[in-house]
KOLTI-638649 format. One record per residue: x, y, z of N, C-alpha, C, O, CB in turn. Coordinates in steps of 0.1 Angstrom, whole numbers, padded with zeros to 4 digits, always signed. Glycine has a CB too. Layout:
! residues N
XYZXYZXYZXYZXYZ ...
//
This chain:
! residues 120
+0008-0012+0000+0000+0000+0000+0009+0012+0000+0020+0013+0005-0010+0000+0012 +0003+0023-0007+0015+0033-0006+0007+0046+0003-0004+0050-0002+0021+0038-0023 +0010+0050+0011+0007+0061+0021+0012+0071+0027+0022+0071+0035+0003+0059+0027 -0001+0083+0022+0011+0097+0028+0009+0102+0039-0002+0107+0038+0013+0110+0021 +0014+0103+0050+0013+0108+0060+0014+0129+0058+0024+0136+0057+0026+0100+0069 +0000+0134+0058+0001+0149+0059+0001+0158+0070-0009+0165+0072-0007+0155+0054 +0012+0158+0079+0009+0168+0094+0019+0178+0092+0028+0179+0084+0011+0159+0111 +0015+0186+0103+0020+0202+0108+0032+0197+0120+0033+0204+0131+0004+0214+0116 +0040+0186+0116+0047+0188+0130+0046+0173+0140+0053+0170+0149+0040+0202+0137 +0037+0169+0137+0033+0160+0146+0044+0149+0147+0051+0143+0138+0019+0156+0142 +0043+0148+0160+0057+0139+0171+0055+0125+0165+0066+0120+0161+0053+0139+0193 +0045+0117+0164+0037+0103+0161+0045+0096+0146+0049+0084+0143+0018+0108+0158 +0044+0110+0139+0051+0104+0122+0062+0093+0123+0060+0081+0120+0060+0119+0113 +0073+0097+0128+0084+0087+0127+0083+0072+0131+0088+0062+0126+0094+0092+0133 +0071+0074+0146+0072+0055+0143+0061+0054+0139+0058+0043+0140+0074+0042+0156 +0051+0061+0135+0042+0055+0123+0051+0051+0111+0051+0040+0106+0030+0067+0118 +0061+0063+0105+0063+0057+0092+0073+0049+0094+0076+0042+0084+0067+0065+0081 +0081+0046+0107+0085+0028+0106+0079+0019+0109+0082+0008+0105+0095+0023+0113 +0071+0021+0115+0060+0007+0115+0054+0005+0107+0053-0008+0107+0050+0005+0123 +0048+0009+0098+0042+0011+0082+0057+0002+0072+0057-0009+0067+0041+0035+0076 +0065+0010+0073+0076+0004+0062+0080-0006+0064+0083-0013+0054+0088+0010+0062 +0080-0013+0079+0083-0025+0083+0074-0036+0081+0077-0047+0085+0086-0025+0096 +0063-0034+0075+0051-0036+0074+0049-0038+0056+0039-0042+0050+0044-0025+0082 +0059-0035+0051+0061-0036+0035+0054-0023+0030+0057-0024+0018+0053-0053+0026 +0050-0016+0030+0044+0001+0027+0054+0009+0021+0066+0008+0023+0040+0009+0040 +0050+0017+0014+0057+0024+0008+0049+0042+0018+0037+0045+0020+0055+0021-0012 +0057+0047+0022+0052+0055+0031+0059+0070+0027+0071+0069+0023+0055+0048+0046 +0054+0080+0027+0056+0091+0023+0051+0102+0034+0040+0104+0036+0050+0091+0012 +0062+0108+0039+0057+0120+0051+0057+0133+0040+0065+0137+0032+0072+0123+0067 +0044+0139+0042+0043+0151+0039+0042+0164+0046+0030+0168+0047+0036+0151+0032 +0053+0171+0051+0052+0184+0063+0053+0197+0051+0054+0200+0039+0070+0185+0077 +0051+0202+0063+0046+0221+0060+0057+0229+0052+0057+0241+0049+0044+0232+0077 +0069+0216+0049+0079+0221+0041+0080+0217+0025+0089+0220+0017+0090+0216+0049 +0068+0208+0021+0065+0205+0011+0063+0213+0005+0056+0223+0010+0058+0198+0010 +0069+0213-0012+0062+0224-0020+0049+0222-0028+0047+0209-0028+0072+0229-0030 +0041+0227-0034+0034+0223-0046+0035+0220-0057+0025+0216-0063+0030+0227-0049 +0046+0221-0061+0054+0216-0074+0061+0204-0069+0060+0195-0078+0065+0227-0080 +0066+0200-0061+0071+0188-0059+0058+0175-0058+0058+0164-0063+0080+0189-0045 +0049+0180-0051+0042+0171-0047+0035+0167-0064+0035+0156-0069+0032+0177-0033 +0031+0177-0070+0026+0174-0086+0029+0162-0088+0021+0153-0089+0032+0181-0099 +0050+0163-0089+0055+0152-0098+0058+0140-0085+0061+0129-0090+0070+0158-0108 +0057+0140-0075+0052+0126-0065+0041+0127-0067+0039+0120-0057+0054+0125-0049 +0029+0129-0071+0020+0123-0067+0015+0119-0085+0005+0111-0088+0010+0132-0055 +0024+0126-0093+0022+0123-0106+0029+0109-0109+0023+0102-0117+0027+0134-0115 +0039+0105-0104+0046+0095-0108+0039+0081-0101+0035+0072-0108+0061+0097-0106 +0038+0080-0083+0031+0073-0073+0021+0077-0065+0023+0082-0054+0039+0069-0066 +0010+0074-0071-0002+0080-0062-0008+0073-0047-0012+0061-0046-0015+0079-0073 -0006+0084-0036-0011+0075-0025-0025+0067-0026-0035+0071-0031-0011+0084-0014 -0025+0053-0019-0035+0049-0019-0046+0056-0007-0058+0058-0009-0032+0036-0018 -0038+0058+0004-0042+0069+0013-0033+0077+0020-0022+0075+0023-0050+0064+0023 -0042+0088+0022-0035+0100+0026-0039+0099+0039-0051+0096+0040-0038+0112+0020 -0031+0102+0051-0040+0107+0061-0035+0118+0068-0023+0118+0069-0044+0097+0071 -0042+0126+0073-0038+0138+0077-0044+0141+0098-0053+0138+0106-0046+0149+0065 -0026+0148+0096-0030+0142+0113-0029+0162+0119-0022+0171+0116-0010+0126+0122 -0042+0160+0130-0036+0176+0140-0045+0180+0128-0049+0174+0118-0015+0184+0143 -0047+0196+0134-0059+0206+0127-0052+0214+0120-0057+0223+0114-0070+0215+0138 -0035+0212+0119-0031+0227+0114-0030+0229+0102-0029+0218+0097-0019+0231+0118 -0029+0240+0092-0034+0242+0081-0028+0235+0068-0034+0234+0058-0033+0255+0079 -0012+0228+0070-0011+0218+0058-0015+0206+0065-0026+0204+0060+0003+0217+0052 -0013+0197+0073-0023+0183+0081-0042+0186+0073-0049+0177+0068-0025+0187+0107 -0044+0198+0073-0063+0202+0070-0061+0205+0054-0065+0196+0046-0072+0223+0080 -0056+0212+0050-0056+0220+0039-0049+0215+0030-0057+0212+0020-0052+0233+0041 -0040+0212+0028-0033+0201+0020-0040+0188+0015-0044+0185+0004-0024+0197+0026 -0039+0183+0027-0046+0168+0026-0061+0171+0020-0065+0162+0013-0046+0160+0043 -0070+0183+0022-0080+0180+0014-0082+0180+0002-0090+0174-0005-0087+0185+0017 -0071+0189+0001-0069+0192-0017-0066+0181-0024-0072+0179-0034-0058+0203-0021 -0054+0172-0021-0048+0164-0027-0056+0151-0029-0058+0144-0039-0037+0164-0021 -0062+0147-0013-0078+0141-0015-0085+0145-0030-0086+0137-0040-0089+0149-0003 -0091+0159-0029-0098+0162-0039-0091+0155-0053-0095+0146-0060-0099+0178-0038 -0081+0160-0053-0078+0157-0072-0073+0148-0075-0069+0146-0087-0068+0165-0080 -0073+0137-0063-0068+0125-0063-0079+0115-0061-0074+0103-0064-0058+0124-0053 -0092+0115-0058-0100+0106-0052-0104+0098-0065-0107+0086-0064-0112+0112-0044 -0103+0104-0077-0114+0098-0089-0102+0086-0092-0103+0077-0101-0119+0110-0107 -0090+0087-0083-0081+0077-0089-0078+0067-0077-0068+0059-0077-0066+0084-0094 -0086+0067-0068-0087+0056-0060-0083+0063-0044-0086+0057-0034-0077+0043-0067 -0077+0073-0042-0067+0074-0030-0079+0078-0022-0086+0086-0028-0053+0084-0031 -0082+0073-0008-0083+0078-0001-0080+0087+0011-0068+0089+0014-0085+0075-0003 -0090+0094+0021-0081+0102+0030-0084+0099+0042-0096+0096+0040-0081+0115+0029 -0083+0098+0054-0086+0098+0066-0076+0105+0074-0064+0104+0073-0088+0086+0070 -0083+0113+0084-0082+0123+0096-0083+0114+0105-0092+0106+0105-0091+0135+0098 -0073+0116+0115-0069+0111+0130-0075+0117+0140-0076+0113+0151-0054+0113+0133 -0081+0132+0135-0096+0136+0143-0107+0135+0143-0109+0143+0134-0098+0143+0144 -0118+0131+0146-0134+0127+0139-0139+0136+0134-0133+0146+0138-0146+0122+0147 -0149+0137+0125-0157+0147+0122-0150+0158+0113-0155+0169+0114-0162+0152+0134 -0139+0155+0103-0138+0165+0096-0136+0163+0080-0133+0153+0073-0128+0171+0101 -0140+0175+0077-0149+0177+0063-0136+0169+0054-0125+0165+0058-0152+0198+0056 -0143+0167+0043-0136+0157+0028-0124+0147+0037-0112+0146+0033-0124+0171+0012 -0127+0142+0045-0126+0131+0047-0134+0115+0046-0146+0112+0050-0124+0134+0054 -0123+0104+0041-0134+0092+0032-0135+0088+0052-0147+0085+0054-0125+0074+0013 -0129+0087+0063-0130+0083+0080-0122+0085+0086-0112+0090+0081-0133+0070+0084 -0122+0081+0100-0117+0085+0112-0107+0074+0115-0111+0063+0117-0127+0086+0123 -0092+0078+0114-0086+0065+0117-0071+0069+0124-0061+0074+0120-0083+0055+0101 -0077+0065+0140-0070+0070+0153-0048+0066+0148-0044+0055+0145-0079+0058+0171 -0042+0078+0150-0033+0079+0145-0022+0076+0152-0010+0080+0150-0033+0087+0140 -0028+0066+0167-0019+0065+0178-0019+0050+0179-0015+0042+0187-0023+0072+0192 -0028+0049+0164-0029+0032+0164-0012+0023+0164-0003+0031+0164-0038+0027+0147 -0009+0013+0164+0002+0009+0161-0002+0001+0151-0013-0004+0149+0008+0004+0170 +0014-0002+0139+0014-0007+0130+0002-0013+0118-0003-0008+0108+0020-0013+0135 +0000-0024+0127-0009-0039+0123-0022-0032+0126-0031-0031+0117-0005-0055+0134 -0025-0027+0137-0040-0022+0137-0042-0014+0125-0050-0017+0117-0043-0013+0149 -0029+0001+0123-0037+0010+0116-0031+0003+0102-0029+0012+0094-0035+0028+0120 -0029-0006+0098-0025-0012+0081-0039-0015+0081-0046-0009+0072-0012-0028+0077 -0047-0023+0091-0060-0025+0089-0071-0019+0088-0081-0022+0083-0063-0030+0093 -0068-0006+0096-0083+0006+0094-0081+0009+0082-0091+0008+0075-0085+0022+0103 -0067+0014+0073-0066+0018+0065-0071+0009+0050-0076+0014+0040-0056+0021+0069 -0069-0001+0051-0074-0016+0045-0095-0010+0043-0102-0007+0034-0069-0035+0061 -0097-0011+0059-0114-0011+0057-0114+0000+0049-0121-0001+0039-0125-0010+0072 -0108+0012+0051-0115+0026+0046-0110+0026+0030-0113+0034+0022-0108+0043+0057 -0102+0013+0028-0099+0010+0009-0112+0000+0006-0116+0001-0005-0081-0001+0003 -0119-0007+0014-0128-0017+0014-0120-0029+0009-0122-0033-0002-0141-0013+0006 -0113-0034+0015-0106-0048+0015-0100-0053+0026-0088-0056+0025-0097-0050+0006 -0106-0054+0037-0111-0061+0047-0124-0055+0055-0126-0043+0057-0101-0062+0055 -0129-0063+0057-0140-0065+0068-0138-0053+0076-0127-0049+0080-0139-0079+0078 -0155-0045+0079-0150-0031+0084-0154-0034+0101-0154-0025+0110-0160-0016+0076 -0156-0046+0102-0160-0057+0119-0150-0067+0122-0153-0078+0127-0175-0067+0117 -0135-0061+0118-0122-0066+0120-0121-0060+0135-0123-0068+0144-0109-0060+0109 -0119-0047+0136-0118-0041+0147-0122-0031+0145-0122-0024+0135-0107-0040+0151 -0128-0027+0160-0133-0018+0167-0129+0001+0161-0136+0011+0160-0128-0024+0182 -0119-0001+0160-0108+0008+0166-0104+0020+0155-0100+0032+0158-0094-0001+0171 -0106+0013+0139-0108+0023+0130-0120+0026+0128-0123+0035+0120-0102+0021+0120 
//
């Protein structure tokens, strides 16, 4: 699965994206130091299967919706690590470890059972 991690900073990223990688993933951190032109030709060449965007701050929110947006007709989805926010496809707690969150992320692609666990 290939997935981008979009936050403002957030402490969590690094053993998310080794537990993800260790996990066979192709994993991609995207911070507030990303340009818009870079991201074009990453996301032109390998498109995330999901994005998730973590924390309220304006590239974690704003970024990640957009890229959602122009990316969805091609399969990727997005999930927020907070509930309840807009152009998001669900809620998928970002304090999960590894194996759990490979699998919320799985239900919110719909290929596994979304009565695996509780927890995404």
């Amino acid at each position: 699965m290939r997935i981008a991690l979009f936050h403002d900073d957030d402490p969590r990223i690094p053993r998310i994206r080794g537990e993800l990688a260790e996990r066979g993933h192709r994993v991609v951190v995207v911070g507030p130091g990303a340009s818009h032109a870079f991201l074009v030709r990453l996301f032109g060449e390998e498109r995330p299967d999901i994005i998730h965007s973590f924390g309220r701050g304006p590239f974690g929110l704003l970024s990640a919706a957009y890229w959602r947006q122009r990316l969805r007709k091609h399969g990727t989805r997005r999930v927020h690590d907070v509930d309840g926010i807009l152009l998001s496809d669900g809620h998928v707690d970002g304090s999960l470890t590894g194996a759990l969150l490979e699998a919320a992320y799985l239900r919110v692609l719909g290929l596994r059972g979304a009565d695996s666990h509780p927890g995404g």
